[in-house]
C-alpha positions in Angstrom: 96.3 -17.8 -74.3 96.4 -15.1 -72.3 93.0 -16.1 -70.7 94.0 -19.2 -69.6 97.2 -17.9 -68.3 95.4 -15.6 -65.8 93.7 -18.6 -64.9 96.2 -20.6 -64.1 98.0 -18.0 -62.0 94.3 -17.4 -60.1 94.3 -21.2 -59.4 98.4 -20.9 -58.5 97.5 -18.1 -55.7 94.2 -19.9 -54.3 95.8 -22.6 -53.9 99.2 -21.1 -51.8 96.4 -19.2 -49.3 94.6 -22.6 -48.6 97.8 -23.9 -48.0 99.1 -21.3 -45.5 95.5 -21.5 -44.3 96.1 -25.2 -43.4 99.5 -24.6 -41.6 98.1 -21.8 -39.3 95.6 -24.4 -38.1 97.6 -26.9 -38.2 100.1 -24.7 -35.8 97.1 -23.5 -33.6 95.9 -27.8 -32.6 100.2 -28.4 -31.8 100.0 -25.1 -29.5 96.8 -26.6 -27.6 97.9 -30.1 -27.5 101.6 -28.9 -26.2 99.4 -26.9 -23.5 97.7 -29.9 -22.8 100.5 -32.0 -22.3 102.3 -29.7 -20.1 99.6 -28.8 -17.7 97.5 -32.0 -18.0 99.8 -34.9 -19.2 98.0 -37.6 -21.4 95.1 -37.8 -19.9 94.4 -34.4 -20.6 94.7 -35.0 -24.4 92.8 -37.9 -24.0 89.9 -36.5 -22.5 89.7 -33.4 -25.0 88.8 -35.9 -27.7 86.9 -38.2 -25.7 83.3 -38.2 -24.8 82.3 -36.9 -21.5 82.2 -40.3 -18.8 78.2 -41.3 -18.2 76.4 -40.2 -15.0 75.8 -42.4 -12.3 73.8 -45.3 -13.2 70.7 -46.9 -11.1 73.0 -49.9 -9.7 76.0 -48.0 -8.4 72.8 -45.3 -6.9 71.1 -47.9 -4.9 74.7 -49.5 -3.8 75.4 -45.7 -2.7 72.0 -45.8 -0.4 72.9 -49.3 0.7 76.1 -48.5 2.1 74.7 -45.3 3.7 72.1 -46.7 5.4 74.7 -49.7 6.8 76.7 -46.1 7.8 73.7 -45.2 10.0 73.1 -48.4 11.2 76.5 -48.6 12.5 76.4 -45.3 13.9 72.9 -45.4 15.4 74.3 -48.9 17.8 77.3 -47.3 18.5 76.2 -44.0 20.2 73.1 -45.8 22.0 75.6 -48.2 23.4 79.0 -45.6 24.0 76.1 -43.2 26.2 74.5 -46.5 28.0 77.7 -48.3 29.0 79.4 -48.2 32.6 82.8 -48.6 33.6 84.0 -51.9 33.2 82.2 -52.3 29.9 85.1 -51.3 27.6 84.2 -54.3 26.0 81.5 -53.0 24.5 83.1 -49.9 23.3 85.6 -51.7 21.8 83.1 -53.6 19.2 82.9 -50.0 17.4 86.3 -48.7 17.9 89.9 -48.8 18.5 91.5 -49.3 21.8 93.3 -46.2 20.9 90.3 -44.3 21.6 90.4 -44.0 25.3 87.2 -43.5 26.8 86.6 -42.7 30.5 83.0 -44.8 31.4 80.6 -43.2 34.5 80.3 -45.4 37.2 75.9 -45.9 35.9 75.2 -45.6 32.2 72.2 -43.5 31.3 69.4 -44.4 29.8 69.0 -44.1 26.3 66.1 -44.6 24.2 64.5 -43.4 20.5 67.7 -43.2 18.5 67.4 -41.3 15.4 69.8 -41.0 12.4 68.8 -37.1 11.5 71.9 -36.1 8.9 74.2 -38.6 6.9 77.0 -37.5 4.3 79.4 -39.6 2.6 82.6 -37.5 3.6 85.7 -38.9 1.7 86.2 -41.8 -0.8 89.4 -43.5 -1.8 90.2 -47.0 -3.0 87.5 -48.8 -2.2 87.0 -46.9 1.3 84.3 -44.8 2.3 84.2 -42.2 5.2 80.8 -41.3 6.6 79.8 -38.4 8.6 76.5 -39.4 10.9 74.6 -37.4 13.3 72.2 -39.2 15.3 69.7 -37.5 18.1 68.7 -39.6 21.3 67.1 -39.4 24.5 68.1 -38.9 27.4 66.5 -39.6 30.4 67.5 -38.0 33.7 66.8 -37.5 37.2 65.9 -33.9 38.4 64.6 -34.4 41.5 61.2 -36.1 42.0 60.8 -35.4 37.9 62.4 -37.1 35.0 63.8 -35.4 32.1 63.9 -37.1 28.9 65.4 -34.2 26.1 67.3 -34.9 23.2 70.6 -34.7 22.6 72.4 -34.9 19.1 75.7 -36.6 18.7 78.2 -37.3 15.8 80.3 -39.8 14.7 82.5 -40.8 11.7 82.6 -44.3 10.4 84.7 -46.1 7.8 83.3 -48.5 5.4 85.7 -51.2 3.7 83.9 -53.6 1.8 80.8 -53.6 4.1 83.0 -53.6 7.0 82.8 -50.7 9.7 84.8 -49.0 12.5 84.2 -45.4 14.2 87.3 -43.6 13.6 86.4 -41.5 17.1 84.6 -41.0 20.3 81.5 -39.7 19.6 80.9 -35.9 19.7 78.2 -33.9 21.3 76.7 -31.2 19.1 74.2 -28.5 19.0 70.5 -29.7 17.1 69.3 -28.7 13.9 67.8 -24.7 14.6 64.3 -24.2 13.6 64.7 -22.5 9.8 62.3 -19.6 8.7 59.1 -19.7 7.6 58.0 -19.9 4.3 55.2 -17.0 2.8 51.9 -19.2 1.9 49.8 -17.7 -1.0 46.8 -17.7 0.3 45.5 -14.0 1.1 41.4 -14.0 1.9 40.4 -15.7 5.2 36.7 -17.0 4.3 33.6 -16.9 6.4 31.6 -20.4 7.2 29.4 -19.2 4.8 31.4 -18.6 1.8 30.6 -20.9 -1.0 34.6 -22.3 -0.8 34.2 -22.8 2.9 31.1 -24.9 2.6 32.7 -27.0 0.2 35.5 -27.9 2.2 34.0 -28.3 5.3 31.3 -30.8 3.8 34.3 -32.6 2.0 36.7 -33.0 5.7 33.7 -34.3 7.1 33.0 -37.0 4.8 36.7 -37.6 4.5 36.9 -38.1 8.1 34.2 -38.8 9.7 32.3 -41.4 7.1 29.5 -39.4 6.9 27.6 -37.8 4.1 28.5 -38.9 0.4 32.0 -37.4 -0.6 31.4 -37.7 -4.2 29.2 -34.6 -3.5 32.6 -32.6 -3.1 34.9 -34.3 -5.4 35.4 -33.9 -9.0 34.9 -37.1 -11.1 38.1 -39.1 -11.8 39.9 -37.2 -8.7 40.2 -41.1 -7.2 39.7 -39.2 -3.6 37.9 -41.6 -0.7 37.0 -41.2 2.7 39.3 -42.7 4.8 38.4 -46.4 6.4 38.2 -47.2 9.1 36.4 -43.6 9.8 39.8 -41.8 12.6 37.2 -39.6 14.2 33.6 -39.4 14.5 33.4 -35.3 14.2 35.0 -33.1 12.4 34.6 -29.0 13.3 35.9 -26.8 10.5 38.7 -24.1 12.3 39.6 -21.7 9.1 39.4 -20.9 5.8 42.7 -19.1 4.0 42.3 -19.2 0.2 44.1 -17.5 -2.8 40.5 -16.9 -4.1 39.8 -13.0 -3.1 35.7 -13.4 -3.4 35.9 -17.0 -1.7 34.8 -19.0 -4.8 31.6 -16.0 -5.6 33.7 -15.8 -8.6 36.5 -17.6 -10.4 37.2 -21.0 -11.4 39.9 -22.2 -9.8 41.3 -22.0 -6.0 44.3 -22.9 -3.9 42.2 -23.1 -0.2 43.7 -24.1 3.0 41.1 -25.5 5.7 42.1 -26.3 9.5 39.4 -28.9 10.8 39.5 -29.9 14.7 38.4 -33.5 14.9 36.8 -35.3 17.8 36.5 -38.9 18.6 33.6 -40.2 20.6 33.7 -36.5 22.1 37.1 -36.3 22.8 39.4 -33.6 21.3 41.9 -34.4 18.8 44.8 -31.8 17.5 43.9 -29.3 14.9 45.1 -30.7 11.4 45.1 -28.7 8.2 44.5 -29.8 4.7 45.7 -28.0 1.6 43.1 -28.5 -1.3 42.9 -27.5 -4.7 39.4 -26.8 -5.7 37.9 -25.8 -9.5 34.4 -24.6 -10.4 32.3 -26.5 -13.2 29.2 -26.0 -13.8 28.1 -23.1 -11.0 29.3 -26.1 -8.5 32.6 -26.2 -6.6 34.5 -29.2 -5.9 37.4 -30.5 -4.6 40.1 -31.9 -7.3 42.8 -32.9 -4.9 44.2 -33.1 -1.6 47.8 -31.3 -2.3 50.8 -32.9 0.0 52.3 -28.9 0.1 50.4 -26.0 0.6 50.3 -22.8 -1.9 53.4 -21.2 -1.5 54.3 -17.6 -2.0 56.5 -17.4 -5.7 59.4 -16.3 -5.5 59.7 -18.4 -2.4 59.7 -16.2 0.6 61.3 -17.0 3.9 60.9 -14.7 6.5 61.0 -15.3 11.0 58.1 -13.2 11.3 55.1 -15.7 12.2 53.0 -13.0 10.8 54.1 -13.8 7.3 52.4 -16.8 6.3 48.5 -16.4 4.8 48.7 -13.4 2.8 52.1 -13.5 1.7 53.7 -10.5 3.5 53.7 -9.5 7.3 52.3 -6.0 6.3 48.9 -8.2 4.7 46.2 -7.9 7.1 43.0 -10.2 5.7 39.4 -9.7 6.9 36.3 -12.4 6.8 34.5 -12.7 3.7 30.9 -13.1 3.7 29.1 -14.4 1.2 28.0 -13.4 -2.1 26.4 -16.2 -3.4 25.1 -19.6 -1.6 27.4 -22.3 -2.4 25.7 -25.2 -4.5 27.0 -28.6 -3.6 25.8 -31.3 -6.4 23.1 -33.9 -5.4 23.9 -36.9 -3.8 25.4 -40.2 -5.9 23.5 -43.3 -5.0 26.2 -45.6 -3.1 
């Protein structure tokens, strides 16, 4: 009896601490919901027990871009025809925005050509209206003298949107250019000599690239899907430099990040320098050229520095020196075409 007494009173006790348990937490969700009432109203205990709202979906993205690129539309008429209009063309000011805006015309418009929309930004939304910010960047052409001077100029504008609809909400505004930002380090830190097995690849592969001639599947790897161009742009195709992250120029290793600046001719005539980053890989004792890479090898961590100095080898303190070869490059034989 005794036994089962004890029992009973070990059950008793358990069960009053669960239960006190249960009120403290209870108490603790009424303090966070009162807070939540006070500070947030409803809504704020809605949202603590609801699931977070769904990111934006591919329809209401490309009706974002739509109604941006109406923005710059807009903007891009309005600033070619505000800086070309004369006085007694208010008229034509007027299409784009209020007669409140009172705008003083020149006696001659200028000449404006090559408008181009170079920053756009939604600024504001409410109710079913947008406000865009648009900077556009024209020329201007201009007497000096017996010369003409055709700079350009960047102007601003904001533009409300109401269901497609569009008015400036100002004159536009004259405003300093996009600066020039800093350059960024390139990893490449050997300059090659002509005769370095990586700089014979590449130049044999820019020429067949360019030029038509010679049978690029000697440079490429199989399955890299890389063709000379068609029609042929130029008819020569001079290799400049060779910058690669390769320290032996492709003596040893198997893989290399290699950038090569070709000058091209056509029928004899000069073209301007272009450069080609390329990823190359050794198989076989042969290099070859897997892929023509749309950015160069960059310095990691990203770098960005104004010293033109800093750019091949990674730092401005990097000095590189020619390397000469160490072993003759062997370029596969020819495919039949």
């Amino acid at each position: 009896m005794s036994v089962t007494s004890g029992r009973r009173a070990d059950s008793g006790e358990a069960l009053l601490r669960r239960m006190a348990a249960r009120r403290r937490r209870d108490n603790v969700v009424v303090v966070i919901l009162a807070v939540l009432a006070v500070f947030g109203g409803g809504h704020a205990i809605i949202d603590a027990f609801s699931d977070p709202p769904p990111g934006p979906s591919e329809n209401s993205t490309v009706s974002l871009i739509g109604r941006s690129q109406l923005a710059e539309s807009f903007a891009r008429d309005f600033i070619v025809t505000y800086l070309s209009a004369a006085a007694g063309q208010q008229d034509r000011i007027q299409e784009f925005v209020g007669s409140a805006q009172q705008a003083t015309l020149p006696t001659t418009g200028r000449q404006v050509s090559d408008p181009n929309v170079v920053y756009v930004s939604r600024e504001l939304t409410s109710g079913g209206v947008d406000v865009w910010g648009v900077t556009v960047s024209v020329r201007l052409t201009r007497k000096i003298g017996a010369a003409a001077d055709d700079s350009r100029q960047c102007y601003q504008v904001s533009v409300a949107m109401v269901e497609g609809r569009m008015r400036a909400l100002s004159l536009p505004a004259a405003i300093e250019p996009p600066g020039h930002g800093p350059e960024l380090a390139l990893n490449y830190g050997s300059t090659c000599a002509a005769d370095t097995p990586l700089a014979q690849v590449a130049a044999g592969f820019l020429q067949a690239l360019l030029t038509g001639t010679g049978d690029i599947a000697r440079y490429t790897t199989p399955g890299s899907g890389i063709a000379a161009l068609r029609p042929a742009p130029f008819t020569s195709a001079d290799t400049a430099t060779v910058n690669a992250d390769n320290s032996s120029c492709g003596a040893n290793g198997s893989a290399a990040r290699v950038l090569v600046s070709v000058n091209p001719k056509l029928d004899g005539a000069a073209s301007p320098t272009l450069g080609y980053p390329l990823t190359m890989i050794r198989e076989a004792g042969q290099w070859q050229v897997k892929s023509v890479d749309s950015v160069p090898a960059l310095h990691l961590p990203l770098t960005a520095g104004s010293d033109p100095s800093v750019g091949v080898g990674g730092t401005a303190t990097t000095t590189t020196t020619a390397k000469g070869p160490a072993s003759a490059a062997q370029v596969p034989q020819a495919t039949q075409n």
